[in-house]
VEXKE-370344 format. One record per residue (C-alpha): x, y, z; residue in one letter. Coordinates in steps of 0.1 Angstrom, whole numbers, padded with zeros to 4 digits, always signed. Layout:
REM VEXKE-370344
XYZA ...
This chain:
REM VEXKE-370344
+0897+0999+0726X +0873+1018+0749X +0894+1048+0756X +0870+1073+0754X +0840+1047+0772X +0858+1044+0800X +0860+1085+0802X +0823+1087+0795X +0818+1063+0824X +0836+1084+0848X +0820+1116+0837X +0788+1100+0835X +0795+1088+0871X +0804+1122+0884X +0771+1134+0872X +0751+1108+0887X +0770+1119+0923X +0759+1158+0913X +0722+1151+0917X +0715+1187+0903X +0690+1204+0877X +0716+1201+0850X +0727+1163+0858X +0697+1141+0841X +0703+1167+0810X +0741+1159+0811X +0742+1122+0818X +0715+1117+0791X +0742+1136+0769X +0769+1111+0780X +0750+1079+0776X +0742+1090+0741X +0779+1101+0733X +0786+1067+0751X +0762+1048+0725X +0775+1063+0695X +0818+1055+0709X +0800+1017+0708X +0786+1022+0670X +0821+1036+0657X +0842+1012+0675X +0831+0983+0655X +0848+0989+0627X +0881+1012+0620X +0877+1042+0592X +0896+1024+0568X +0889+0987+0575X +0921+0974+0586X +0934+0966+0616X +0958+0980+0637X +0998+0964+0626X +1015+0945+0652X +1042+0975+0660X +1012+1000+0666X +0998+0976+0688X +1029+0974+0709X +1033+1008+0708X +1000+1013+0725X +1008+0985+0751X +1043+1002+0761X +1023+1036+0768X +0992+1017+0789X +1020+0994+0807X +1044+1025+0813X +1024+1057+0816X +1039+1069+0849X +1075+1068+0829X +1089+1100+0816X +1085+1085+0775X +1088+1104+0746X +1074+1100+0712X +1111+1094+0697X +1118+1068+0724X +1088+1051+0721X +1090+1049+0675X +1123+1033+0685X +1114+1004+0705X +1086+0994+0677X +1110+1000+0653X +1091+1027+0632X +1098+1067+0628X +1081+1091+0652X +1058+1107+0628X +1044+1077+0613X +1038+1065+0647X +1019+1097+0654X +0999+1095+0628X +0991+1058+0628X +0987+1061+0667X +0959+1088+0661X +0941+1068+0631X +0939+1036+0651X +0936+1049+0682X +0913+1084+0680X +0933+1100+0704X +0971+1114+0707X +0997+1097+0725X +0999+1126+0749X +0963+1124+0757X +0969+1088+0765X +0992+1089+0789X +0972+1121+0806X +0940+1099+0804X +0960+1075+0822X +0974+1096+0846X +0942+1110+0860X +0929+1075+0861X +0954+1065+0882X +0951+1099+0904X +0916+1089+0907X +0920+1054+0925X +0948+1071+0948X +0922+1101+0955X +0897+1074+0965X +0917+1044+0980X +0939+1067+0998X +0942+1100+1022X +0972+1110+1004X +0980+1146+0996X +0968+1164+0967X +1008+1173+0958X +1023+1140+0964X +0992+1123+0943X +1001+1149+0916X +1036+1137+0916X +1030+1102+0920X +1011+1101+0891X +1033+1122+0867X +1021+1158+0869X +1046+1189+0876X +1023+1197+0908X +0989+1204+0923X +0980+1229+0902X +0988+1208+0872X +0971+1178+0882X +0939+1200+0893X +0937+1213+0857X +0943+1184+0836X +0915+1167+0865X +0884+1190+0862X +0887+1186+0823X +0885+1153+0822X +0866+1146+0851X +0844+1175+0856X +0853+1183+0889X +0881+1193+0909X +0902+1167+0923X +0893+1173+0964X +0854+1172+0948X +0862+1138+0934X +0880+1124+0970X +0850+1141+0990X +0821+1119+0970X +0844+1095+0968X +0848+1092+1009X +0807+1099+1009X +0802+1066+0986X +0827+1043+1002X +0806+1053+1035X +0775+1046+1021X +0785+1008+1011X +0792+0979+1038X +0824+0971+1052X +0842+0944+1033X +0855+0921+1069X 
């Protein structure tokens, strides 16, 4: 489903914007973790795909990620019990449904960061996070950097490219 591609890209991209001793080290790291995400998504563990229900499941947390959903809320609408759903949701998917909607969440932060000059604090709550301090965390874990990092090479690469007039 390319979850955890489309993470590798972003980290993979953030080294390429560090330029320093450790980043041809790291982003040769990430291309092969990148490579071998390509080899195990061709086939699931068990050989079966993903039922109809899990597969709606998975479109109601990508559609509504900035929602306050719960696992309970979520079983209900696809019509199954919460564990199963967790556990199914983890097979299929190789990730929780909580780190979904954080993987989401910081995805989103990251085209506000570089597509707007919006605050730190009212991206952090646009995008579902208690606060600054919360979105910072959750941000230089999965992206590798801190968020104001992220909007500075951001601003540095949008000045490098023409203007689209």
């Amino acid at each position: 489903n390319g979850l955890s591609i489309t993470w590798l890209a972003h980290r993979l991209y953030a080294e390429f914007s560090r330029q320093d001793a450790a980043s041809t080290i790291a982003a040769q790291g990430l291309i092969l973790e990148t490579l071998a995400e390509i080899a195990r998504s061709g086939g699931r563990q068990d050989g079966f795909a993903a039922p109809p229900w899990l597969k709606r499941a998975t479109e109601i947390v990508e559609s509504r990620f900035l929602e306050r959903l719960s696992l309970a809320k979520i079983a209900a609408e696809v019509g199954v019990h919460y564990v199963h759903l967790s556990r199914q949701f983890h097979k299929y998917n190789r990730c929780t449904i909580g780190d979904l909607i954080r993987r989401r969440r910081i995805q989103y932060a990251c085209h506000l960061l570089a597509n707007s000059r919006t605050p730190l604090a009212e991206i952090a709550l646009m995008c579902g996070f208690s606060d600054q301090s919360h979105l910072s965390f959750l941000f230089k874990r999965y992206m590798g950097m801190s968020p104001s990092r992220f909007r500075s090479l951001a601003a540095q690469d949008g000045a490098a490219k023409p203007a689209d007039e």
